[in-house]
C-alpha positions as a printed Julia matrix, in Angstrom:
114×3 Matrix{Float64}:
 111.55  77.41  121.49
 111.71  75.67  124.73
 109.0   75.49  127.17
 111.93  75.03  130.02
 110.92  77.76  133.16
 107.31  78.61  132.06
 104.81  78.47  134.2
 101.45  76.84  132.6
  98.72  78.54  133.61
  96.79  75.7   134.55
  98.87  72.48  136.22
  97.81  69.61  134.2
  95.84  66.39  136.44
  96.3   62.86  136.09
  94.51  61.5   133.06
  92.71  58.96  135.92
  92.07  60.95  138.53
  88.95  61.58  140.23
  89.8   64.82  142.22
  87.74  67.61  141.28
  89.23  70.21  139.42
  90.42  73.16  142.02
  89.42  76.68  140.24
  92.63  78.66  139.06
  94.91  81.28  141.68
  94.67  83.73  139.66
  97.8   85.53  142.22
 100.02  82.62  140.82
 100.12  83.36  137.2
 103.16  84.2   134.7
 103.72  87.45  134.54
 103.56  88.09  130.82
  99.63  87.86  130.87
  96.75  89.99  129.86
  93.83  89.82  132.37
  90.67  91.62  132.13
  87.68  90.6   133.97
  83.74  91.04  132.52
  80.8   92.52  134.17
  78.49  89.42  134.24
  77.78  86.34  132.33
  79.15  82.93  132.27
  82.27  83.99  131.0
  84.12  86.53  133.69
  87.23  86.39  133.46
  89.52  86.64  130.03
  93.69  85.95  129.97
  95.63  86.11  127.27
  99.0   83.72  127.7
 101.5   86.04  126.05
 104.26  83.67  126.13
 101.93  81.28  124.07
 100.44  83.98  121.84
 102.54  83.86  118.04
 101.01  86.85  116.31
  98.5   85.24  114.66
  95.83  87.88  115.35
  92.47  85.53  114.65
  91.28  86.74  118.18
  91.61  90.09  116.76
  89.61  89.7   113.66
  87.05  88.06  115.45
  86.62  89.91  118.54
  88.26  93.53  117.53
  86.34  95.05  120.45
  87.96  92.78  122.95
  91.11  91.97  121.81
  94.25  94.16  120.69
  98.16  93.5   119.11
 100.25  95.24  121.03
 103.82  96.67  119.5
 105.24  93.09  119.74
 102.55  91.72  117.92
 101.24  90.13  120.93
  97.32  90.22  122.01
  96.02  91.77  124.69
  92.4   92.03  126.14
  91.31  96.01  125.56
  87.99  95.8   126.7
  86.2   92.47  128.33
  82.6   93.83  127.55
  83.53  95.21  124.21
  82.13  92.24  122.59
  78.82  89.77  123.39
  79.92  86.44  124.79
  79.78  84.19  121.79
  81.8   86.23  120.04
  84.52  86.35  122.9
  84.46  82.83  122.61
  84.75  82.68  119.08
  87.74  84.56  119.14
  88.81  82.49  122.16
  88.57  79.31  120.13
  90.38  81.34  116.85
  93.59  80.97  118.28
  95.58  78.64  116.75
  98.21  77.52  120.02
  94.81  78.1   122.32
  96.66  81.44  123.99
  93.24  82.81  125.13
  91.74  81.23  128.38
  88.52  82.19  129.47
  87.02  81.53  133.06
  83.91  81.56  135.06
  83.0   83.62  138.21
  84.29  80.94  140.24
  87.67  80.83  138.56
  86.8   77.63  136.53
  88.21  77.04  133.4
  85.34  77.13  130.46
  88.28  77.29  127.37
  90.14  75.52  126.61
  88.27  72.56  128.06
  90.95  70.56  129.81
């Protein structure tokens, strides 16, 4: 599969640059996302990359109160306080092509570290 035309949801910096990182727009994602934002913590904000996502359902297994398969066997967030925050960031880090993204109130990225 080709990654020709998608939009990643982060633009990648120069390995050497010293620019600060510039929190995410979150108006300028892809459209085939799954957004839900949480009521407090460090972690605030939780997307699923849909395009990215393969099926694999670890996120699922680990955070079932969070995290659904829809009919296309692709995950979605259900509910963002359905789960305590390690284990949203367990199931975060479960993913095996790193689909899930999870941000702080600011719009930083926490995971995947970049």
């Amino acid at each position: 599969m080709s990654d020709a035309g998608k939009t990643p949801l982060r633009p990648s910096a120069d390995q050497g640059s010293k620019e600060p990182k510039m929190p995410i727009n979150f108006d300028t994602l892809p459209e085939d996302i799954s957004m839900k934002i949480r009521a407090g913590g460090k972690i605030r904000r939780i997307v699923v990359d849909r395009e990215a996502c393969i099926g694999a359902q670890s996120c699922v297994v680990v955070a079932p109160g969070v995290f659904q398969m829809d009919d296309d066997n692709l995950a979605y967030v259900t509910d963002p306080n359905g789960e305590d925050e390690d284990t949203v960031m367990l199931g975060a880090q479960s993913c095996p092509v790193l689909a899930v993204h999870l941000y702080d109130e600011e719009g930083n990225q926490i995971f995947p570290e970049e």
